[in-house]
C-alpha positions as CSV (number, residue, x, y, z in Angstrom):
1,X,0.0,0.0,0.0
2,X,2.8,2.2,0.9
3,X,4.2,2.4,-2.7
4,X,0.9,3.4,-3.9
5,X,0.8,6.2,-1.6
6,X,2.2,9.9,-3.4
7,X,3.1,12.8,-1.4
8,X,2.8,15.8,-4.2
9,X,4.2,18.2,-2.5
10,X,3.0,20.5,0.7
11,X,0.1,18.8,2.2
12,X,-1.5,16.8,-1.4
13,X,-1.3,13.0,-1.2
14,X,-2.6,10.5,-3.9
15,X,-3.5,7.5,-2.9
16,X,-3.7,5.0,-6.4
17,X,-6.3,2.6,-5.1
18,X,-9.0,1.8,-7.2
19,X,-10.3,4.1,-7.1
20,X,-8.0,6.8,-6.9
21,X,-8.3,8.9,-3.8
22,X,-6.9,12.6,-3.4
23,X,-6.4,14.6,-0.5
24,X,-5.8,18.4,-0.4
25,X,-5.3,18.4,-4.0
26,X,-3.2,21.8,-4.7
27,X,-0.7,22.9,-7.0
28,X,-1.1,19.9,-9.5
29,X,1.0,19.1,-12.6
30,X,-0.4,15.8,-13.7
31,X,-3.9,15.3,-12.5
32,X,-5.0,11.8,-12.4
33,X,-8.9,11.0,-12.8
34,X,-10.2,10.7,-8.9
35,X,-13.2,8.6,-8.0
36,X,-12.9,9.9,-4.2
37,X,-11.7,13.6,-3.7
38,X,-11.0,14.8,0.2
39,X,-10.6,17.8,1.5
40,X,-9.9,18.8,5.2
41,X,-10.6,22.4,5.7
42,X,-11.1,25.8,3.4
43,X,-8.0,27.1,3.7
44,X,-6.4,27.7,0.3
45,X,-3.5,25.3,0.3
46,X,-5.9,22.6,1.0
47,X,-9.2,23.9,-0.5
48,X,-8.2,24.9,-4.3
49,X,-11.8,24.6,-6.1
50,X,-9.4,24.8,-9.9
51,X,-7.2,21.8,-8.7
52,X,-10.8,19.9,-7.7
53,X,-12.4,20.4,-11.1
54,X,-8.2,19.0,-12.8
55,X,-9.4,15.7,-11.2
56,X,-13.5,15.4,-10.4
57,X,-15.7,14.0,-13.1
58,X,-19.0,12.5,-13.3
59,X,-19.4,9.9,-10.5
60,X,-16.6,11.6,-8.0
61,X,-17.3,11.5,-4.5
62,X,-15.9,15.1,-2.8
63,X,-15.9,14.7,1.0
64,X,-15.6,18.0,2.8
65,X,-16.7,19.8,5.8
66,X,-19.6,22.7,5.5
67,X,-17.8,25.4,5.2
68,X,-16.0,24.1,2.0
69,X,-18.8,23.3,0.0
70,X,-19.3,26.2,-2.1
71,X,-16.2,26.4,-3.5
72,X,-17.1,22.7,-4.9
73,X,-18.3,21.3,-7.9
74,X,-22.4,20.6,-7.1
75,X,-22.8,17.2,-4.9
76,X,-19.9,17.9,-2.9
77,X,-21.3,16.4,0.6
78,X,-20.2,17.9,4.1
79,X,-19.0,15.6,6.6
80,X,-17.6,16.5,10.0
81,X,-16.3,14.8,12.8
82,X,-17.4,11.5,13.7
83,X,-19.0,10.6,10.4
84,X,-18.3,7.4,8.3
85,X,-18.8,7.1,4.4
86,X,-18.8,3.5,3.5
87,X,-18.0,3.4,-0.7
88,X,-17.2,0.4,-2.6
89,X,-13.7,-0.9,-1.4
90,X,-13.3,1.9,0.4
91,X,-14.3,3.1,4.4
92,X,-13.5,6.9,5.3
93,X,-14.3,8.2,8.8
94,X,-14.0,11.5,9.4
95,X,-11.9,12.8,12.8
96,X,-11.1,15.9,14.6
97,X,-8.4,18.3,13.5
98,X,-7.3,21.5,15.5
99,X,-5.1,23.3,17.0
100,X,-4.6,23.4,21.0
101,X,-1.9,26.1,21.1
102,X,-2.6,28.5,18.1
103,X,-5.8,30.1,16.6
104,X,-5.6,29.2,13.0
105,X,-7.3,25.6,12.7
106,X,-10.3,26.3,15.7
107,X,-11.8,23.2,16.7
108,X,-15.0,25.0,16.8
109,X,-14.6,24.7,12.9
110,X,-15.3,21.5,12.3
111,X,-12.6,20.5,10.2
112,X,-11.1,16.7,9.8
113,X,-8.7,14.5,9.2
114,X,-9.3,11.2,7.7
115,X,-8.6,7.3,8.8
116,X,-9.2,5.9,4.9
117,X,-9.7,2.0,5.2
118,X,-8.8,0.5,1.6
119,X,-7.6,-2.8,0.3
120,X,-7.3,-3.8,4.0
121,X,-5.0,-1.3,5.5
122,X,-6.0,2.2,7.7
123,X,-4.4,5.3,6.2
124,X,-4.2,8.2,8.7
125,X,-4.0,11.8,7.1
126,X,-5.0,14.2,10.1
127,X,-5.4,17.1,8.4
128,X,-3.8,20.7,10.0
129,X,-3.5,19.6,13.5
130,X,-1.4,19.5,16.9
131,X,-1.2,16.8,18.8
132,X,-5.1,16.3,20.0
133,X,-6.1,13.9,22.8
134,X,-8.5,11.9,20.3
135,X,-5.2,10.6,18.5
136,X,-5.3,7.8,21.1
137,X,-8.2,6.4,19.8
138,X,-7.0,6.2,16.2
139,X,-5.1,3.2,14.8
140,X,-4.0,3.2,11.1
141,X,-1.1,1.0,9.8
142,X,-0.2,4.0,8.3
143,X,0.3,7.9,9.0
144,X,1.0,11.0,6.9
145,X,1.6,13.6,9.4
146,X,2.2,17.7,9.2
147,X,5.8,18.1,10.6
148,X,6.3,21.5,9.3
149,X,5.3,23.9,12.6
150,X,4.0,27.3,12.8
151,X,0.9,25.9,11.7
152,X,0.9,22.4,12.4
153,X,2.7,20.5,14.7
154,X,6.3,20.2,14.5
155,X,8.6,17.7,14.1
156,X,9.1,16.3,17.5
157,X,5.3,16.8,18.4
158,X,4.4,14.8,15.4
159,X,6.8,12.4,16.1
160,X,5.4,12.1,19.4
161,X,1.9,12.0,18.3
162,X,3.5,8.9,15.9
163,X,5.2,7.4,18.4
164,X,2.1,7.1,20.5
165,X,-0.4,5.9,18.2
166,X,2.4,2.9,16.8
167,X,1.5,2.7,13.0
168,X,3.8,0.2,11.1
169,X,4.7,3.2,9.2
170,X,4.8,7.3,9.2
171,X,5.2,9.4,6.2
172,X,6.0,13.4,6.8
173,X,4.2,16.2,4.8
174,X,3.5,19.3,5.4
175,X,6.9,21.1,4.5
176,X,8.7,22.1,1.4
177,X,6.0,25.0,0.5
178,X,4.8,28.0,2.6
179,X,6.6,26.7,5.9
180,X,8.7,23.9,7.2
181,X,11.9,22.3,5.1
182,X,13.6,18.5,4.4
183,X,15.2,19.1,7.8
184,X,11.7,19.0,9.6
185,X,11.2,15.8,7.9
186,X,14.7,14.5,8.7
187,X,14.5,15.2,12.6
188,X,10.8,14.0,12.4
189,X,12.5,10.7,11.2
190,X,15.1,11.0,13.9
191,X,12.4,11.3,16.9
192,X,9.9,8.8,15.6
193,X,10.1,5.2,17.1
194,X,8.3,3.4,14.1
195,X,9.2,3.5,10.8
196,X,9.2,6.5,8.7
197,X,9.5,6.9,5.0
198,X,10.6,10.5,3.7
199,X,9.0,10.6,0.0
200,X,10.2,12.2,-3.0
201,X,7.5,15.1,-4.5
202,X,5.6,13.4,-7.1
203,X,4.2,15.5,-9.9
């Protein structure tokens, strides 16, 4: 599962299932058809209506909370925390994503992260987060985690996070664009206890 998993730089990840899943879709080069597109909150580098439309067609399934819906091509459904959306082959539950120690991601939004079950594994993307209490309850065999800071947590948090919730494997993203830099992902790597796969930007 892990080698069908693309980070595409910043906070966009592809997952090529069948079908193909993307998450924060921004900035793309070489958009891939999507049968499941979803996004975690309405800021800009993670709500980009233009980069939706590159990859939505007839019979696409956009998950996103309320507030992101307008900027969406129609049938665009809300979810928020706490929600599940069983497709064919494919389980996504929405969870909480916040901050605890900085204003821009309010938990009072209603924005997500997603645990994405598909061909028998739990993906973990958590969205713009710090490290939340309800990360205890999650288990995914794997994680893709912000490690950038200012915004997100920061290396070591997200290591920590990682190191609590034991996934077989950790991927860092978040950095490279607007904030954060390979080092983050590097001393993310260091900290972590599990494995952890830095990924090359895939167009």
């Amino acid at each position: 599962m892990l080698k069908k998993i693309f980070w595409l730089g910043h906070s966009t990840v592809r997952i090529d299932t069948d079908p193909v899943i993307y998450i924060d879709p921004w900035k793309l080069k070489k958009p891939k058809r999507a049968g499941l597109v979803l996004i975690s909150h309405s800021h800009y580098d993670h709500l980009s209506s233009e980069d939706v439309r590159k990859v939505a067609g007839p019979g696409t399934v956009i998950l996103a909370p309320e507030d992101c819906l307008g900027d969406l091509p129609a049938g665009a459904r809300a979810v928020k925390p706490g929600d599940r959306v069983e497709l064919p082959g494919i389980v996504v539950e929405a969870v909480p994503s916040y901050n605890t120690n900085k204003t821009f991601h309010p938990r009072a939004s209603g924005w997500v992260g997603f645990v994405i079950t598909a061909e028998g594994r739990r993906i973990y993307y958590p969205g713009d987060t710090d490290v939340i209490p309800e990360m205890d309850t999650i288990r995914a065999d794997i994680v893709i985690i912000p490690v950038g800071g200012t915004y997100t947590m920061t290396a070591a948090e997200a290591a920590d996070a990682v190191n609590r919730m034991k996934p077989v494997v950790a991927v860092p993203i978040h950095y490279g664009d607007i904030v954060g830099s390979l080092a983050d992902a590097k001393k993310f790597k260091e900290y972590c206890k599990v494995a952890v796969e830095i990924k090359r930007v895939t167009d």
